[in-house]
C-alpha positions in Angstrom: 35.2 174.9 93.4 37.8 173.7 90.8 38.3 169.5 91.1 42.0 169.4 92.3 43.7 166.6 90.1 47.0 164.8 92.0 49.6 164.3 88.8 51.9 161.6 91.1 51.7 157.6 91.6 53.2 158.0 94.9 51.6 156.6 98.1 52.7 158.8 100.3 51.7 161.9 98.5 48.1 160.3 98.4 48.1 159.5 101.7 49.4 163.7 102.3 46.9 164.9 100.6 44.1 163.1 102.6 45.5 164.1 105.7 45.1 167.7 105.0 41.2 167.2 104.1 41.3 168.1 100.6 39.7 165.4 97.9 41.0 164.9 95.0 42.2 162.8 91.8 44.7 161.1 91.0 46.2 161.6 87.2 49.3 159.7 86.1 51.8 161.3 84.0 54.9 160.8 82.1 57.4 163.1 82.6 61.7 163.1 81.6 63.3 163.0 84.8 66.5 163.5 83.4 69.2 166.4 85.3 69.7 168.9 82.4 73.4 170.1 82.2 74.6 172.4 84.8 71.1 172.4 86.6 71.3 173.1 90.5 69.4 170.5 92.2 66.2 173.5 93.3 66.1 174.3 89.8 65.7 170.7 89.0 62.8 169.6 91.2 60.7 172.8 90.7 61.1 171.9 86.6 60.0 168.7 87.5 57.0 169.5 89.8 55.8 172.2 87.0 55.9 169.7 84.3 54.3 167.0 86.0 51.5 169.5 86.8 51.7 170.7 83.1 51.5 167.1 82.0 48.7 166.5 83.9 46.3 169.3 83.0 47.1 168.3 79.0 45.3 165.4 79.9 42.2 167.3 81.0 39.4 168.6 79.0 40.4 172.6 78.2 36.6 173.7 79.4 36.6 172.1 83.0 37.6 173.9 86.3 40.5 171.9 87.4 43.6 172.4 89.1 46.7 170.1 88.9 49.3 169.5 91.5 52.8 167.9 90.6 56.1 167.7 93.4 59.5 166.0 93.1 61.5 165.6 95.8 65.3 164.6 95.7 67.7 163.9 98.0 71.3 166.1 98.0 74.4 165.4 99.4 77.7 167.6 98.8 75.5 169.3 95.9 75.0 165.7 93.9 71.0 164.5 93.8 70.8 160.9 95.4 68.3 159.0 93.1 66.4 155.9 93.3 69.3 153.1 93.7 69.7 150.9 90.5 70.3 147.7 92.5 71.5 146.4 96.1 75.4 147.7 96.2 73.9 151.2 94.9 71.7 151.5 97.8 74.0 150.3 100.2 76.9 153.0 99.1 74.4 155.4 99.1 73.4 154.7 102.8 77.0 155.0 103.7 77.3 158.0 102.4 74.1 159.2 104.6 76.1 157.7 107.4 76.8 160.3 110.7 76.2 162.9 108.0 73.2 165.8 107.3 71.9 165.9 103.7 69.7 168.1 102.0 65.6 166.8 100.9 64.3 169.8 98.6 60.9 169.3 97.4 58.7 171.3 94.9 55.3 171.3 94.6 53.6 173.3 91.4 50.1 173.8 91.0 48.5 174.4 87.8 45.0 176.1 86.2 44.5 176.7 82.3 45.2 180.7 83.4 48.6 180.0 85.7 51.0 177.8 87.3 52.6 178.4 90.8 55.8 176.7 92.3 57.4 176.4 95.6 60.2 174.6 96.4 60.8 173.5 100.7 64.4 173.0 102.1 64.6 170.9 104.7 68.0 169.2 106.4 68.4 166.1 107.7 71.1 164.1 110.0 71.4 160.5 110.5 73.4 158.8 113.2 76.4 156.4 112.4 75.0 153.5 110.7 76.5 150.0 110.8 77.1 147.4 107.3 74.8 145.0 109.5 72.0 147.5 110.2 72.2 148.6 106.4 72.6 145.1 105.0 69.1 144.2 106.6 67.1 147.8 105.5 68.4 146.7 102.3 66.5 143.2 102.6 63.0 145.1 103.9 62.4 145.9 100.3 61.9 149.2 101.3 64.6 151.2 99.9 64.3 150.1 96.5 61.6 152.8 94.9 62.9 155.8 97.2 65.0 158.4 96.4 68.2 158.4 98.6 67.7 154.3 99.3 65.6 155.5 102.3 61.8 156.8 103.6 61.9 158.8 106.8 58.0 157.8 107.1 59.1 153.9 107.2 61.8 151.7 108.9 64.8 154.1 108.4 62.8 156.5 110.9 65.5 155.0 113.3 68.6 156.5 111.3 67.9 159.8 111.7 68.7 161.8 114.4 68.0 165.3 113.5 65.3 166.8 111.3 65.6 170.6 110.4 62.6 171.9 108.1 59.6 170.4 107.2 58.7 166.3 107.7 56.1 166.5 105.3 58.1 167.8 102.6 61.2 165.0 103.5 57.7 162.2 103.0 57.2 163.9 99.7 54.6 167.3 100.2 55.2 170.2 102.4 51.7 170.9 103.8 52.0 174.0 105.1 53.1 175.3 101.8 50.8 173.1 99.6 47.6 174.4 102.0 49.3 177.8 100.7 49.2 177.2 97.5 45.4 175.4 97.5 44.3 178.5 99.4 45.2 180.5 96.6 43.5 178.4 93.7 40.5 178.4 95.9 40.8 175.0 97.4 40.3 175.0 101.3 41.5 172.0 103.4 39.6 170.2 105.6 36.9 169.6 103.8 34.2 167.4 103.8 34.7 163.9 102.0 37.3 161.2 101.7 40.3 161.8 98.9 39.6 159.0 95.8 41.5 157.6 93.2 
């Protein structure tokens, strides 16, 4: 069985990942995560997710059986991505924004062998309840929304904002499960297995 490489620094994908059974390694990688002119926010994160994964198996050893999983996830409202906020005022207008409102999460997740790479990208829609300046004000001072795209983390504290999920929770964390067992399945790589994920 091919050694299943993680190309992500993120937690929650980690913590994903061993909830599903499936042991693997984690890889970092660099990858420009800049929007490219006139790209649809689908197009962008399956780009994304395939270089990551890209990136990551350039790192490996050409001979070795090894498959590479990259995702991106963003954060869409009116058809504009929702970053990571730059400071406090950014992540509190963002939040507004979410406010009483449903917004889009897409994430892609690639998967990548020396003889192919495979993409899917999950659509899932999520509503939050009127939020008040007060209630946002002390999110804000959690810390938590700082490294997340869309100043929030539907796994953590803004769990009370939302109202509605349509889609896939997994995917809104960060990794679609049901679709990334999919995709595993096909390279050979069953969940479930024996063994605790490592680093």
């Amino acid at each position: 069985m091919a050694t299943l490489y993680l190309a992500s620094g993120s937690p929650r994908r980690r913590e994903l990942l061993a909830q599903i059974g499936v042991p693997f390694v984690t890889l970092g990688v660099d990858v420009d995560e800049s929007l490219l002119a006139d790209e649809s926010p689908t197009a962008y994160v399956e780009r994304l997710a395939r270089a990551k994964a890209a990136a990551g198996l350039a790192r490996l050893p050409a001979s070795g059986a090894a498959v590479v999983l990259g995702a991106d996830t963003a954060v869409v409202l009116d058809g504009r991505i929702l970053g990571k906020p730059g400071d406090r005022a950014e992540a509190l207008a963002t939040l507004q924004s979410l406010s009483g409102r449903e917004h889009q999460v897409l994430t892609a997740v690639a998967l990548a062998s020396p003889q192919r790479c495979v993409a899917r990208v999950v659509s899932s829609r999520v509503e939050f309840r009127p939020l008040g300046t007060g209630e946002l004000e002390a999110y804000w001072a959690t810390g938590e929304p700082q490294d997340k795209a869309g100043s929030y983390g539907i796994q953590g504290l803004a769990a009370v904002f939302v109202s509605a999920l349509h889609g896939s929770y997994s995917a809104v964390v960060g990794l679609p499960l049901c679709e990334t067992a999919e995709l595993l399945a096909g390279f050979g790589i069953p969940c479930w297995q024996k063994g605790i994920a490592h680093e």
